[in-house]
N, C-alpha and C positions, 0 to 999 in steps of 0.2 A: 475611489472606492476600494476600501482592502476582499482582497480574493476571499472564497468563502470555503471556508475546510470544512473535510467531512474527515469520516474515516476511512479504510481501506475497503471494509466489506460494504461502503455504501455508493463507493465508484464505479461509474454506470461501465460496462463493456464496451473496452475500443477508446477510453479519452486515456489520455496521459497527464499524469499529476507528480507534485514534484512532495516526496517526505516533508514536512515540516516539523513532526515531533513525536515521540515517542512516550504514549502514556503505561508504562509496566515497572513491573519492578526487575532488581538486581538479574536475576534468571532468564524471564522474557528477555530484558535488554540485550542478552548478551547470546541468546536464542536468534533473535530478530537478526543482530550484526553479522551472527554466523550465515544469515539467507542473504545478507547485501542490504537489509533493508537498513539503513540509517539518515540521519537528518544530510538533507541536497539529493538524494538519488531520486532520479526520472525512474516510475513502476507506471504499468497500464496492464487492467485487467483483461487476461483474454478468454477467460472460459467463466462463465459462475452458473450451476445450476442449482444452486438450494446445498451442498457441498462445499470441501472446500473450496477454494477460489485458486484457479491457474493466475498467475500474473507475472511478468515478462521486467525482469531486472537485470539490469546492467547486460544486457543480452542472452539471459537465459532463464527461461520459463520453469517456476518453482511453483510447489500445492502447499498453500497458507490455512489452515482451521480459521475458522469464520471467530470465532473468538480472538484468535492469536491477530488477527486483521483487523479488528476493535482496537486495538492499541496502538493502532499507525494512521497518525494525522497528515494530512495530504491537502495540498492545494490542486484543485483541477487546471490544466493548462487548456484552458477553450480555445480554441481555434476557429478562427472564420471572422 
């Protein structure tokens, strides 16, 4: 069974998921890279209240626009 992607802003608080893809254009892309977020990097949400979203890459906690985190495809790494 292939993993099921979401997006960033749909990742529940506390799982860890790994990028898979990057839906933006030339700008976003190159926005996104500047934060660490690229295709292979482990991110896991740690704060979201209706706001941006805190989430926890490459070992340090960065504030993404819920838009800007629409454009970051993610597989969830379930555990258990």
């Amino acid at each position: 069974m292939r993993p099921r992607r979401i997006t960033l802003d749909e990742l529940p608080r506390g799982v860890r998921a790994r990028v898979v893809g990057l839906e933006a254009g030339t700008r976003a892309l190159r926005r996104l890279a500047e934060m660490g977020l690229t295709p292979g990097t482990l991110v896991e949400v740690v704060m979201d209240y209706g706001g941006p979203i805190l989430v926890r890459v490459r070992g340090t906690i960065i504030a993404i626009g819920r838009g800007m985190a629409r454009k970051v495809i993610v597989e969830p790494l379930w555990e258990g």
